[in-house]
C-alpha positions in Angstrom: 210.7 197.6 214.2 206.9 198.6 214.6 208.2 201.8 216.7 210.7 202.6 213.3 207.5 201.8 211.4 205.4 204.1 213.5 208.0 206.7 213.2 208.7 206.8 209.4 204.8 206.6 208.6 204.7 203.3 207.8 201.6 200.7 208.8 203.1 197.5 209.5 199.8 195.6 211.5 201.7 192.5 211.4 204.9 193.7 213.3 202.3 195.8 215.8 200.1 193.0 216.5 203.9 190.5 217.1 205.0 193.1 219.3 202.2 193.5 220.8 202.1 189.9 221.8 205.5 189.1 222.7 205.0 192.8 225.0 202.0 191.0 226.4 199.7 193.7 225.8 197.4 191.4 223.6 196.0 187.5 223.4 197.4 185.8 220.7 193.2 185.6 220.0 192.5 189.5 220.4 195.4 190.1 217.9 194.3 188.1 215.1 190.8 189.1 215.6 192.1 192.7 215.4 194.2 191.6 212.1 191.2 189.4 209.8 189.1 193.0 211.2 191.5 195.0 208.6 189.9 196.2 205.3 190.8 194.5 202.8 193.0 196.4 200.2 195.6 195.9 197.3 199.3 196.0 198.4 
């Protein structure tokens, strides 16, 4: 999903930062740090 995502344009930060844990490229602390760092915008 987060390479369809990528693909098509879309940001999906959720999907990345699952993937990127199950992948174990990321600590399930490094990943949500990266996520509450966002900006904060309207959806």
């Amino acid at each position: 999903m987060a390479r369809l995502g990528a693909r098509v344009g879309l940001d999906l930060p959720i999907t990345r930062a699952v993937a990127a844990l199950v992948d174990g490229e990321v600590s399930v602390h490094d990943a949500l740090a990266a996520l509450m760092a966002r900006p904060l915008k309207e959806e």
